[in-house]
N, C-alpha and C positions, 0 to 999 in steps of 0.2 A: 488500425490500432485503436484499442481503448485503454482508455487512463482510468485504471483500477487504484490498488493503494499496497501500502502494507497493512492496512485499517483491513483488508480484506480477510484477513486471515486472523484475527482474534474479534470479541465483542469488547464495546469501546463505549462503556457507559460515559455519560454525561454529553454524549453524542451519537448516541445509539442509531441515529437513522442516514446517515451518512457512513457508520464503518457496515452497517447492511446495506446499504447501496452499493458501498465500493467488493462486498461479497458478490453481489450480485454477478456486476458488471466482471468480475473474476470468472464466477462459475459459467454466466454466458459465454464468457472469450472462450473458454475451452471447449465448451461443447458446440461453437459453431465451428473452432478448428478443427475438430475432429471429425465434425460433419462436413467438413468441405474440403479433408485432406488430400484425397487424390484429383479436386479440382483445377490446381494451381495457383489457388487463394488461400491465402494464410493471414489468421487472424492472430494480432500481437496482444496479451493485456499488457500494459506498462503498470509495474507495480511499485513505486519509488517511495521513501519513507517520508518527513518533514522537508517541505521544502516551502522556500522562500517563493512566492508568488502574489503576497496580499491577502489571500486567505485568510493566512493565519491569524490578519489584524481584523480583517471582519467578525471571525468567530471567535475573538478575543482568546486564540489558543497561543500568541507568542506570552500571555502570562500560566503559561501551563508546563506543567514540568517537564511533559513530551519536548515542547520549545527550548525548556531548559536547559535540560540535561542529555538529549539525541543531537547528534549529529544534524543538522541542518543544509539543506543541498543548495544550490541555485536552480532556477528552473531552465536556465538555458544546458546547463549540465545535464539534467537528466530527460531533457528533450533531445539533445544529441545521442546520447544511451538509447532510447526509448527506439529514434528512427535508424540507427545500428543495429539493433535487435531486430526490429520489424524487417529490416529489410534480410537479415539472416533468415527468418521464418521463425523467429524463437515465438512458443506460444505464452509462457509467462516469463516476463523478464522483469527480475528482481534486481534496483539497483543497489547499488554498492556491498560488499561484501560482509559490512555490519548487520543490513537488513538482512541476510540472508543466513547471519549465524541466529539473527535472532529467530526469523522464520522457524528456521528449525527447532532451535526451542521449544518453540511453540507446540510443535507436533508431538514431543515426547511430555511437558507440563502438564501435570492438574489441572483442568478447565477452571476449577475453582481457584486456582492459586493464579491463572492466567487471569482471571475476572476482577480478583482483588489489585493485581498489578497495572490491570489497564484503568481501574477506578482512581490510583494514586495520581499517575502519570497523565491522566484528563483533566483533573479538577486545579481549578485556579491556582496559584499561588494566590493568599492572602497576607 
């Protein structure tokens, strides 16, 4: 299993090198699953949205409107998720089912309209 994000799947200025890291680690997990599918190896990304871990207070994002105004998970929650899914074989597992309406959002959205939304939703409350 790797721990990708919901950051995986839109750009996330004001933290640009972390929601392309957690791209990353997305498009990796799948293309080693697919590469290893008739192995009997399956690779899980866990893709979970905000969640409570400490993070959020190092990268000062519990003052950010993502922290705000999303839903916020515990991390034992979406570790129990994460090793339910891995052990199903799911290749990306998206938790909760808000992340997943937004996910898709996202697919159908303006890149630019999704650009200016992830720009709001990063930056500090001041």
């Amino acid at each position: 299993m790797n721990v990708a994000s919901t950051a995986a799947f839109q750009p996330g200025p004001w933290m640009s090198v972390y929601y392309a890291s957690k791209a990353y680690v997305l498009s990796f997990s799948e293309s080693l699953a697919q590469e290893l599918a008739h192995t009997g190896v399956t690779v899980t990304a866990l893709c979970p949205g905000p969640t409570r871990t400490g993070f959020e207070d190092r990268a000062e994002l519990n003052q950010s409107k993502l922290f705000k105004t999303l839903k916020v998970t515990d991390a034992k929650t979406v570790a129990a998720f994460g090793y339910k899914k891995m052990l199903k074989g799911t290749v990306v597992a998206v938790h909760g089912w808000r992340n997943q309406a937004i996910i898709a959002g996202l697919r159908i959205a303006p890149r630019s309209l999704v650009r200016k939304v992830m720009d709001k939703l990063q930056a500090r409350i001041h």
